[in-house]
Each structure stands twice: as structure tokens, then as C-alpha cells.
DRENZA-831600 format. One record per residue (C-alpha): x negated, y, z negated; residue in three letters. Coordinates in pm, 1 decimal, padded with zeros to 6 digits. Example, Ala and Ser with C-alpha at 12.3 -4.5 7.8 and 13.67 -1.06 7.14 Angstrom:
REM DRENZA-831600
+----------+----------+----------+-----+
|       c1 |       c2 |       c3 |  aa |
+----------+----------+----------+-----+
| -01230.0 | -00450.0 | -00780.0 | ALA |
| -01367.0 | -00106.0 | -00714.0 | SER |
+----------+----------+----------+-----+
//
This chain:
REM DRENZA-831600
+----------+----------+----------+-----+
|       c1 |       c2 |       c3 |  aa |
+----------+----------+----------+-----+
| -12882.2 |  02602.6 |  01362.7 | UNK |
| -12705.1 |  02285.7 |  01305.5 | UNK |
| -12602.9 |  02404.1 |  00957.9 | UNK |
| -12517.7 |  02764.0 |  01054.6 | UNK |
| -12231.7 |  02566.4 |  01311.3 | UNK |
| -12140.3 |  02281.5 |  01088.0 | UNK |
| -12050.6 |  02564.1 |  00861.1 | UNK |
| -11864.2 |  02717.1 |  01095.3 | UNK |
| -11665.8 |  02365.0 |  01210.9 | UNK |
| -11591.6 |  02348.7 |  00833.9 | UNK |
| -11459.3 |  02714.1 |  00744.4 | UNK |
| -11211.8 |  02721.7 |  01070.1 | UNK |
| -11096.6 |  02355.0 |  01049.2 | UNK |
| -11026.8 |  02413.9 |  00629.5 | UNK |
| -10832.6 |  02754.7 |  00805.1 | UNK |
| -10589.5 |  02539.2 |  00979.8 | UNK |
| -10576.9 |  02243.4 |  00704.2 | UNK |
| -10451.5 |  02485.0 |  00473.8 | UNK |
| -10214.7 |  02683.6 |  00655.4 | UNK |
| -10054.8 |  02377.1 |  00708.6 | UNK |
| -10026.1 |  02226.0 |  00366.1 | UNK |
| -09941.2 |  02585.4 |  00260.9 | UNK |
| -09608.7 |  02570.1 |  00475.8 | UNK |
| -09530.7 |  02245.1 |  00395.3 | UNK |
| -09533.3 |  02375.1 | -00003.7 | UNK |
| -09323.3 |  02709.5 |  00113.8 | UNK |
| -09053.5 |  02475.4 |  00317.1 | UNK |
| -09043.5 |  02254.8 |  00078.7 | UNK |
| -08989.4 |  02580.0 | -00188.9 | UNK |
| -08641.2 |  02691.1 |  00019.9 | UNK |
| -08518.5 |  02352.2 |  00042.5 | UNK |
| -08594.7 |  02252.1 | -00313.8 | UNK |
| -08793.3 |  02057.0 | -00554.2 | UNK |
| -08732.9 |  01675.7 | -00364.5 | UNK |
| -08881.7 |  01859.8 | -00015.0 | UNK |
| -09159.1 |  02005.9 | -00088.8 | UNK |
| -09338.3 |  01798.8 |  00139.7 | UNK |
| -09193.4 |  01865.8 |  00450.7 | UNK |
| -09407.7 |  02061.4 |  00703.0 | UNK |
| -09352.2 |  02418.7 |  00763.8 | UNK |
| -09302.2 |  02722.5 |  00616.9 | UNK |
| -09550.6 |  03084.4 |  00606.4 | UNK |
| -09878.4 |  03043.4 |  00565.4 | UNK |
| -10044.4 |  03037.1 |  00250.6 | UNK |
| -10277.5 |  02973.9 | -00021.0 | UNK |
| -10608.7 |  03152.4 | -00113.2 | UNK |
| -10917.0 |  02937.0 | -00086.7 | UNK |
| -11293.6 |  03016.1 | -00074.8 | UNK |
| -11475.8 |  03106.3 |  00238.9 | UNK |
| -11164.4 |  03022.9 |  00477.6 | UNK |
| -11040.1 |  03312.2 |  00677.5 | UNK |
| -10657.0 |  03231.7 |  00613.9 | UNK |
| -10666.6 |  03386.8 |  00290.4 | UNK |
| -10316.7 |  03500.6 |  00265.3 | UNK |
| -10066.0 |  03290.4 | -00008.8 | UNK |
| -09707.2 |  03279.5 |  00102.5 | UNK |
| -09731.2 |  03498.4 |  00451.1 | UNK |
| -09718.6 |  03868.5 |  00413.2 | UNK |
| -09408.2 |  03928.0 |  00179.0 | UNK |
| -09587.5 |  03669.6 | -00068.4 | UNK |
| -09265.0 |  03496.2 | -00185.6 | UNK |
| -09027.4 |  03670.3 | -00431.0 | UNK |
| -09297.8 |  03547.3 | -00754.8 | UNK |
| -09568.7 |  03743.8 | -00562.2 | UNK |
| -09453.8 |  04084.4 | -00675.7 | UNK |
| -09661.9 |  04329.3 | -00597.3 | UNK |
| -09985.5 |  04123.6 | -00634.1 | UNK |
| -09889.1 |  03970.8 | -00364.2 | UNK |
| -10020.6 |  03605.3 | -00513.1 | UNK |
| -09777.1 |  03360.2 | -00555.0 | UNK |
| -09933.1 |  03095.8 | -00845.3 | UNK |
| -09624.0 |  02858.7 | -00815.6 | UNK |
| -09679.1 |  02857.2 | -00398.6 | UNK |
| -10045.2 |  02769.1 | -00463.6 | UNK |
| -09979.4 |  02483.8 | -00668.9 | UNK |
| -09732.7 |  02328.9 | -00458.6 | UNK |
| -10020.9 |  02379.3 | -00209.4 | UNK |
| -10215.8 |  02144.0 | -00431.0 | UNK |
| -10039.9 |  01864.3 | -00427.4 | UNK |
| -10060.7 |  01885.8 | -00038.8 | UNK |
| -10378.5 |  01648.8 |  00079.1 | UNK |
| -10462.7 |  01821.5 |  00372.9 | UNK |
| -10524.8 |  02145.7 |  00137.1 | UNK |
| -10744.3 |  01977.2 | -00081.5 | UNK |
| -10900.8 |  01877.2 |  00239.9 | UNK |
| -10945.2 |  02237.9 |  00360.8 | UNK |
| -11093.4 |  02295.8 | -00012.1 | UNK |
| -11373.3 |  02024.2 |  00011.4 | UNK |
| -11417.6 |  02179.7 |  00334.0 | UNK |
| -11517.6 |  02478.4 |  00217.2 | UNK |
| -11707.7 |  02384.8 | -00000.7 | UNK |
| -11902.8 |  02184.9 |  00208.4 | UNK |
| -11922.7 |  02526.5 |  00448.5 | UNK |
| -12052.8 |  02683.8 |  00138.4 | UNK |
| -12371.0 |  02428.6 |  00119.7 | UNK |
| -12454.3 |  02438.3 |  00471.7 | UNK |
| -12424.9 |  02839.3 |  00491.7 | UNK |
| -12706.2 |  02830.7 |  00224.3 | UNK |
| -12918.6 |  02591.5 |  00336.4 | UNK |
| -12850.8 |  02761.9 |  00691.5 | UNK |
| -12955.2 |  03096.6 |  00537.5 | UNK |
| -13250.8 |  02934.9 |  00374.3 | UNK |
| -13416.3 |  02792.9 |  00715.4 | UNK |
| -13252.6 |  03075.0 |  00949.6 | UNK |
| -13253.0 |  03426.6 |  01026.6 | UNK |
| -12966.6 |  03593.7 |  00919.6 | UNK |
| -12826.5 |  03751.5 |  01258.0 | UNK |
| -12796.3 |  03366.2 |  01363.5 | UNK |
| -12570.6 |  03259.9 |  01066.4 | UNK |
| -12391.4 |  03525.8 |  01061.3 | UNK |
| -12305.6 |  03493.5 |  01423.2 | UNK |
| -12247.2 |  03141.2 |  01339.7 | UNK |
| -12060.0 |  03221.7 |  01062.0 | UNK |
| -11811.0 |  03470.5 |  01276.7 | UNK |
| -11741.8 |  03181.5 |  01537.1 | UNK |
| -11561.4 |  03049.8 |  01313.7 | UNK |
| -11246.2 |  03190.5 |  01490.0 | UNK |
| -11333.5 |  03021.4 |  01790.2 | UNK |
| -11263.6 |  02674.7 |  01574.3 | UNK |
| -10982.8 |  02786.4 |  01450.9 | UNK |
| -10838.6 |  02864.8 |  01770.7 | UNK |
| -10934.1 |  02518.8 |  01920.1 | UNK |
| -10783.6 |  02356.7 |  01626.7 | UNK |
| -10508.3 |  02564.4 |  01580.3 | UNK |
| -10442.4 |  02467.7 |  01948.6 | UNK |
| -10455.3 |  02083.8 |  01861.0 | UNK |
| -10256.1 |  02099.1 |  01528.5 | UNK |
| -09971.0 |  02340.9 |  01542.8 | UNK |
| -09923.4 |  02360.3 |  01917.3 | UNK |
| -10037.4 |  02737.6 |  01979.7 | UNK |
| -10085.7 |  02819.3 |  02312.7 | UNK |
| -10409.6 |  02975.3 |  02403.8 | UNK |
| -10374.9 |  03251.3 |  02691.9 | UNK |
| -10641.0 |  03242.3 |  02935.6 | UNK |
| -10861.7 |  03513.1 |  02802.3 | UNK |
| -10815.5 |  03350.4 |  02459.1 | UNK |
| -10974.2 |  03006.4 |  02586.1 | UNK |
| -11233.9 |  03246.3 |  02756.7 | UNK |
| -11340.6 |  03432.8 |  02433.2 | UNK |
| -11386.5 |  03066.6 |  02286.8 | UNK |
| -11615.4 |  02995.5 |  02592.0 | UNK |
| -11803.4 |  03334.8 |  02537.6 | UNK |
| -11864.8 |  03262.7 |  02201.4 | UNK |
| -11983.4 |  02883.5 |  02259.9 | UNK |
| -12247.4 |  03097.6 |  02513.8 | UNK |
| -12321.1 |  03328.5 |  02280.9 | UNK |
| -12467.9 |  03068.4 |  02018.7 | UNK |
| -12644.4 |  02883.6 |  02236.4 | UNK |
| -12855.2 |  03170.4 |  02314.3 | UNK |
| -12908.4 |  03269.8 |  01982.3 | UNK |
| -13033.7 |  02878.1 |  01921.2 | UNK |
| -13232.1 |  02941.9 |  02196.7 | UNK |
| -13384.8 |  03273.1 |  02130.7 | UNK |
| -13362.9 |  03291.1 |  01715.9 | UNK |
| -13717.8 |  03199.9 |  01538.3 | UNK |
| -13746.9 |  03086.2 |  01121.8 | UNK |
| -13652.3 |  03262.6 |  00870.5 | UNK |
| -13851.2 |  03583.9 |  00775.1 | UNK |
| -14165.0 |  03556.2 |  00543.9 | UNK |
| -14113.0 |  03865.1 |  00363.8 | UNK |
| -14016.0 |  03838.6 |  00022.3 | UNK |
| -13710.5 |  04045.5 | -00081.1 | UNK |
| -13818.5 |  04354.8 | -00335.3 | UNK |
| -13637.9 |  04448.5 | -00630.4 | UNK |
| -13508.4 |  04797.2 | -00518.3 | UNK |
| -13318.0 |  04596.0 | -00217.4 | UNK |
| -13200.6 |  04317.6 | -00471.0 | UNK |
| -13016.8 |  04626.1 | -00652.0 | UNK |
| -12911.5 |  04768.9 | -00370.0 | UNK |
| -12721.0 |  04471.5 | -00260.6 | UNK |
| -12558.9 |  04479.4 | -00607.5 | UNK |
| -12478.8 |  04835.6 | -00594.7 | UNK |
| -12364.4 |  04728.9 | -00285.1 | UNK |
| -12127.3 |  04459.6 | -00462.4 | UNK |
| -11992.5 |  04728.8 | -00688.9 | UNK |
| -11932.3 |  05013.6 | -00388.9 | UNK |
| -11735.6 |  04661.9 | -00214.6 | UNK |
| -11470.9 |  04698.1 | -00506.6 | UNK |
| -11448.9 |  05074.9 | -00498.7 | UNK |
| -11346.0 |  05071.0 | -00111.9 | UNK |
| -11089.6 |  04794.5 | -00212.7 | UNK |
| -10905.5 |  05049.4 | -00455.6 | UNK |
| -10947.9 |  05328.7 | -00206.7 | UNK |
| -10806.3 |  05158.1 |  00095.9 | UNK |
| -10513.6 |  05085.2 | -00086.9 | UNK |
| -10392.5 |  05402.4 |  00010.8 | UNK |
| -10424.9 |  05395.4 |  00330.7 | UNK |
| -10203.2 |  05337.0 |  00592.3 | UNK |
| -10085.4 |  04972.6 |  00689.2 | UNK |
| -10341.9 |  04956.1 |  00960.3 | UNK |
| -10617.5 |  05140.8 |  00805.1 | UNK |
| -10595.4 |  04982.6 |  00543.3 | UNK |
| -10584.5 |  04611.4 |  00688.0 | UNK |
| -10903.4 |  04732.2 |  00890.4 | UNK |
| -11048.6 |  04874.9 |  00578.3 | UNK |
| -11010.9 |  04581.8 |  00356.4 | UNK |
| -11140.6 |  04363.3 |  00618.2 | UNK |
| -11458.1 |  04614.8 |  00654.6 | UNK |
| -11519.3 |  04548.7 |  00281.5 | UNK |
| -11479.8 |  04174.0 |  00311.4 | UNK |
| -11709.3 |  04154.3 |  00556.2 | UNK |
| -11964.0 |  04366.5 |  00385.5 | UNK |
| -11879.9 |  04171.6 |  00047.7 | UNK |
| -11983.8 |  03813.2 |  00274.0 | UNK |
| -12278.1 |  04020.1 |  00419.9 | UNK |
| -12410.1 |  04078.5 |  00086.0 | UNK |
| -12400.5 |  03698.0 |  00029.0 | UNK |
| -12622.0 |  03590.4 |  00296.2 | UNK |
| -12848.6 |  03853.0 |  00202.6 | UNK |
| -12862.7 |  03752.0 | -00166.4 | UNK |
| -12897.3 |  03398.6 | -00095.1 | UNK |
| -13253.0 |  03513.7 |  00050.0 | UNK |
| -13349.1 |  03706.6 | -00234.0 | UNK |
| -13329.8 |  03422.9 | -00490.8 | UNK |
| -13635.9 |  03296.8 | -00512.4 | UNK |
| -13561.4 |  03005.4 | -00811.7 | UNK |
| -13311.5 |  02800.6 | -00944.7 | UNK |
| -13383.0 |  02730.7 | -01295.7 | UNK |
| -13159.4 |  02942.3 | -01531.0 | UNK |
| -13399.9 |  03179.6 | -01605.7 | UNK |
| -13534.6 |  03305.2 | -01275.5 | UNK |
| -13112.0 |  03292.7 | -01179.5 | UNK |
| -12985.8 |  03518.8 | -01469.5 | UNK |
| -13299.4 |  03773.2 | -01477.3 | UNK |
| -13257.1 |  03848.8 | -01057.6 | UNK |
| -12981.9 |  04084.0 | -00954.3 | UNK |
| -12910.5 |  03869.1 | -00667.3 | UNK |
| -12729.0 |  03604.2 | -00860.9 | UNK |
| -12476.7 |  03896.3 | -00967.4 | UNK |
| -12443.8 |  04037.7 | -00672.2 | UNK |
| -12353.9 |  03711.3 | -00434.2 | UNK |
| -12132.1 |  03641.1 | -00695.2 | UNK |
| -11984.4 |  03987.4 | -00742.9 | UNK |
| -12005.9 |  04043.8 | -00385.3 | UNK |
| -11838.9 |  03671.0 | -00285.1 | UNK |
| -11584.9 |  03749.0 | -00561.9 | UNK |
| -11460.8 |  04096.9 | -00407.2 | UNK |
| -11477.2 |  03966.0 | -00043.7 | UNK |
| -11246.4 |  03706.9 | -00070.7 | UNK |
| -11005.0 |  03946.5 | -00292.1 | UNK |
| -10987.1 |  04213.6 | -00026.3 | UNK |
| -10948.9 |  03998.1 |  00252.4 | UNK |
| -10671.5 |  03782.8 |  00059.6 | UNK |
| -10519.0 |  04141.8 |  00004.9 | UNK |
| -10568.9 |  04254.1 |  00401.7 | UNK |
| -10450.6 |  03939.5 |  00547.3 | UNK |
| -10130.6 |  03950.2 |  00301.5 | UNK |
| -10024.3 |  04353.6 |  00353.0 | UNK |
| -10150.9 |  04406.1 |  00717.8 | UNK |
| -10254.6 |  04304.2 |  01018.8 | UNK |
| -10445.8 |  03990.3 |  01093.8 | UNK |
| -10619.2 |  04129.8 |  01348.9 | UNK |
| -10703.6 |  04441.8 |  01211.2 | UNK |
| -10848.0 |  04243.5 |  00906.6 | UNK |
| -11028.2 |  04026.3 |  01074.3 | UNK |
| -11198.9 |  04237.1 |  01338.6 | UNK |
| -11328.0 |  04433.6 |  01019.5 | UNK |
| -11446.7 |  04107.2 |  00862.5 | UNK |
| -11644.7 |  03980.5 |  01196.9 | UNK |
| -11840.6 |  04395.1 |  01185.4 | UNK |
| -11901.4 |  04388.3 |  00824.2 | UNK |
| -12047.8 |  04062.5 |  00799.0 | UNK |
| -12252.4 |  04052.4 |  01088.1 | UNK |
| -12417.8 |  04390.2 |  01196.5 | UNK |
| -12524.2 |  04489.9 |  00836.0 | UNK |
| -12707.4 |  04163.6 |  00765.8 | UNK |
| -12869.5 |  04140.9 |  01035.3 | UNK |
| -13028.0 |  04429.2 |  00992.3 | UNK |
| -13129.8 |  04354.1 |  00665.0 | UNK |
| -13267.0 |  04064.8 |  00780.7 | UNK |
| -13520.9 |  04207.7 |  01046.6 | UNK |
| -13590.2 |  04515.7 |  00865.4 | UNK |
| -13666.2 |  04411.0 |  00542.8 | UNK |
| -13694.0 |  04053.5 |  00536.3 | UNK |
| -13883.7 |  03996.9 |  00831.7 | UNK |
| -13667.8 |  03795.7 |  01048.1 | UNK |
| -13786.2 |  03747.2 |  01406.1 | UNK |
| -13731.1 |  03593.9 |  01752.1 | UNK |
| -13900.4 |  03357.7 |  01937.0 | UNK |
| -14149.3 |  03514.8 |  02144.8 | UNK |
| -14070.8 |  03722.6 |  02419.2 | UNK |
| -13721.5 |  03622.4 |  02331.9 | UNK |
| -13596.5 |  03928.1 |  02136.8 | UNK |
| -13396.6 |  04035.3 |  02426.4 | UNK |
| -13208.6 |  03706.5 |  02456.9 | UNK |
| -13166.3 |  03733.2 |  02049.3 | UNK |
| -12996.8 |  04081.0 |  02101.6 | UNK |
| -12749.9 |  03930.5 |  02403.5 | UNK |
| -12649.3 |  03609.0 |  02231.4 | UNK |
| -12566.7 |  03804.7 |  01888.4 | UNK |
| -12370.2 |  04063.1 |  02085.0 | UNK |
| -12180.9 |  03814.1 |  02269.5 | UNK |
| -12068.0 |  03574.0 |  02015.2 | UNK |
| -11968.6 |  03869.5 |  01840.1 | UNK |
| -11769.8 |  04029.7 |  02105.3 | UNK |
| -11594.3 |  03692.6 |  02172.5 | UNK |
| -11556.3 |  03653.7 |  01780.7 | UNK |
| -11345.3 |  03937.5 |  01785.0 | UNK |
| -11144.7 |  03895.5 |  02068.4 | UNK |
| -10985.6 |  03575.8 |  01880.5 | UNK |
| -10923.8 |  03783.7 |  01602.6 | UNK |
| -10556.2 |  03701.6 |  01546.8 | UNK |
| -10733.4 |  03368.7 |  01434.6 | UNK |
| -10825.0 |  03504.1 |  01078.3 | UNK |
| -10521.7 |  03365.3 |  00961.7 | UNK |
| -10419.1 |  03031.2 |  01113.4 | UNK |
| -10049.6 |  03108.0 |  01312.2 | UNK |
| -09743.5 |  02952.7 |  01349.9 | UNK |
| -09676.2 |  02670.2 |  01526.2 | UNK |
| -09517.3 |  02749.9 |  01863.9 | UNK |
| -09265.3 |  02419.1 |  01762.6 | UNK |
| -09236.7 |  02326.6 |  01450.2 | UNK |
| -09032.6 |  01995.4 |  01549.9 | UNK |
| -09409.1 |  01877.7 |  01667.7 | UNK |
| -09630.2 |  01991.9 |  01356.6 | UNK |
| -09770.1 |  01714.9 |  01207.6 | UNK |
| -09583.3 |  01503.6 |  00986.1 | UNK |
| -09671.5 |  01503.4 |  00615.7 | UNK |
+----------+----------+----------+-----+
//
């Protein structure tokens, strides 16, 4: 479990790290070439697992078009320390999600993996000044309850080995990701925010369950199993649609999509076909704990993206 929540310390810390440095590079942007390291600014910049996925706040910059991706926002970005920071966060989220995948069941990552927020919010709290209302602070206090009975109540990882039909189904699954992201498009704003979010989360889900179903790491056990291409197709379609929902619609709306997708599916992967289990007599306590970090998980869902500071005269200095 200690994996599953240093992950989670790592993805919603790298969330705030990189809004900042991403405003910083958009401030700096209006005012010119000699200040593009002053603090500030929309958020920004695409990275790997973190939830503020967005590049240039929702209008993208005028070099976003309608890709929304502004290249010359995210290399300003670069040069900013604290975003190479949230980078080398993420990636060090990335290694302890796998090893936590590889050692847990996956309805305790994943519900790991969705308090996330809750960091965020804390953090977001102590870097840019946001004030948390009451039943904000509470959500964070439901979700810290929520974990610690899941650590309580979640067993090993199941013993079942993963057959092939369900390592093609999770690619198939991969593919179907990408065909919801080019149908959603056409939805409304909010429909399609929730949408996109929806397939992000499924596109993560399919992650954790594909890092179960490889069974080797030399090259040829990794290029002859489907579940190489589909945590990399999957991973690869995730973080487009939720870079896409986070930059045309709402945060929320994208993020309480992400926190269902990612969560409920897996887990029932997990227990169904994997053979994931509880601690005896503990099932109950399992159920309760998943279902309440969960609910508090989404109740901080505004935190998918990192938000603005409430004073920007008090953001940290550069």
C-alpha cells in the first residue's frame, strides 16, 4: 500500500508543480521574452500521469489553434525547474503504480490512485493560496478514511493468471478508448468534458489491468503479449482525451469521469478474473473503504486541474 500512496503523493504534488511553472512560462509569454520567469499565468503543460493535463488554460494560447496544444507554451514550461520537477515526479508515480499493481489488488491502487485529488488539494492549499471550504477539507478527510480501510481490509494480489481472450479484450478495449474520443467530440461542452474524462479513466483502467497481464520482461515475451500494446495504446489515448477534456470543458466534469472510469472497471477485473481478494472476513470493509475514498475523490474534483491562486502577489517566487 505504501506504493499505491507514494504514487499518489507524486501524481498530485507533480499536478501543482506544473501548473505553476506552466504560468510562470504563460506570464512570462504576455510580458515578453526577458519575463518569462515570472510566476503566473493559466495553467498549462501536458505531462504523463498528472491530472492537470491542460497546456495554456482552456483557450490554449493563440498558437493552440484548434488542437488546443500550444508547443511554444510547453517549452517555455521546460525551462521552468519546478516542471521538470513535476516530470520526474511522474515518472517516479509511474514506477510505484507498477510495482503497486504488481504486489496489490487492483481496487486498492486504483483507489489510491484517485486520491490523488485529495494531494492536490492539500498542496494546492500550501502553494497557490486556495482556500479549501469546509466540505472540501472534509472530502480530503473522507478520503484519508477511506484508504486506511482499504489497507486494512485489502489482501495480495490475485493468483490467477490473466488469459489471452481478456489480454485482447483490454486492447480492443484500447482501440474502443480512441473511438469514444472522436465521438465525444460532438457532444455538448459538458457531455463532452464528462465523456472524455469517462474514456480517460477507462484508458488508465486498462493500464493497471495490463500491467497484471504481463507476465515477462524480456523483449520477446513483451512484443508477442497484447498487453504491452494495449497499456501503451490505452496510456497513450488516456492522457490525450483527458488533455483534450481538461482544455475544452469542465474540470470537474472531466475529472469526476476520470475517478469512475478508472476505478469501478478495474476493480472488477481484478476480482473477477484475476482473483483479487480481501482479507478474511474483511470483504465488507474492502467494499466501504473503496466506496468512500471514491466518493471523497470526487467531491474534490475541481482538483483535476491544479487552480488559480486566490493571490497571485503570494505565489511562490521563481
Amino acid at each position: 500500500m505504501v506504493c499505491a500512496l507514494g504514487a499518489a503523493v507524486c501524481f498530485g504534488t507533480a499536478t501543482v508543480l506544473q501548473a505553476i511553472a506552466a504560468r510562470a512560462a504563460s506570464r512570462g509569454a504576455a510580458r515578453g521574452p526577458e519575463s518569462s520567469g515570472s510566476p503566473g499565468g493559466s495553467p498549462g503543460g501536458p505531462s504523463g500521469r498528472s491530472r492537470d493535463g491542460s497546456s495554456g488554460g482552456p483557450s490554449g494560447g493563440s498558437s493552440a489553434g484548434a488542437s488546443g496544444v500550444d508547443a511554444a507554451l510547453l517549452w517555455r514550461a521546460l525551462r521552468e525547474w519546478r516542471y521538470i520537477a513535476g516530470l520526474a515526479l511522474d515518472g517516479v508515480g509511474f514506477v510505484l503504480q507498477i510495482a503497486a499493481l504488481r504486489s496489490l489488488p487492483i481496487y486498492a491502487v486504483g483507489a489510491a490512485l484517485a486520491a490523488s485529488l485529495a494531494v492536490t488539494a492539500v498542496v494546492a492549499a500550501w502553494l497557490l493560496h486556495v482556500r479549501l471550504s469546509g466540505l472540501e477539507w472534509g472530502a480530503v478527510a473522507v478520503v484519508c478514511a477511506g484508504l486506511a480501510m482499504l489497507g486494512l481490509a485489502s489482501g495480495e494480489e490475485g493468483d490467477k493468471a490473466g488469459s489471452t481472450a481478456l489480454k485482447y479484450a483490454m486492447l480492443g478495449t484500447a482501440v474502443a478508448v480512441l473511438l469514444l474520443g472522436a465521438l465525444a467530440g460532438r457532444l455538448p461542452d459538458r457531455g463532452r468534458a464528462l465523456a472524455l474524462g469517462l474514456g480517460a479513466g477507462f484508458g488508465f483502467g486498462v493500464v493497471e489491468v495490463a500491467v497484471r497481464l504481463i507476465d515477462g520482461l524480456t523483449p520477446s515475451a513483451l512484443f508477442t503479449n497484447p498487453a504491452t500494446y494495449a497499456l501503451l495504446l490505452g496510456g497513450g489515448a488516456a492522457f490525450l482525451l483527458l488533455t483534450s477534456a481538461l482544455q475544452r470543458g469542465s474540470v470537474t466534469a472531466a475529472t469526476a469521469g476520470l475517478v469512475i472510469g478508472e476505478t469501478i472497471g478495474p476493480a472488477v477485473v481484478g476480482v473477477v478474473w484475476l482473483g483479487d481478494r480481501t482479507r478474511e472476513g474483511l470483504a465488507w470493509l474492502a467494499v466501504l473503504g473503496f466506496a468512500v475514498a471514491v466518493a471523497g475523490a470526487l467531491a474534490l474534483a475541481r482538483f483535476g486541474e491544479a487552480p488559480v491562486e486566490v493571490d497571485e502577489s503570494e505565489s511562490v517566487a521563481p
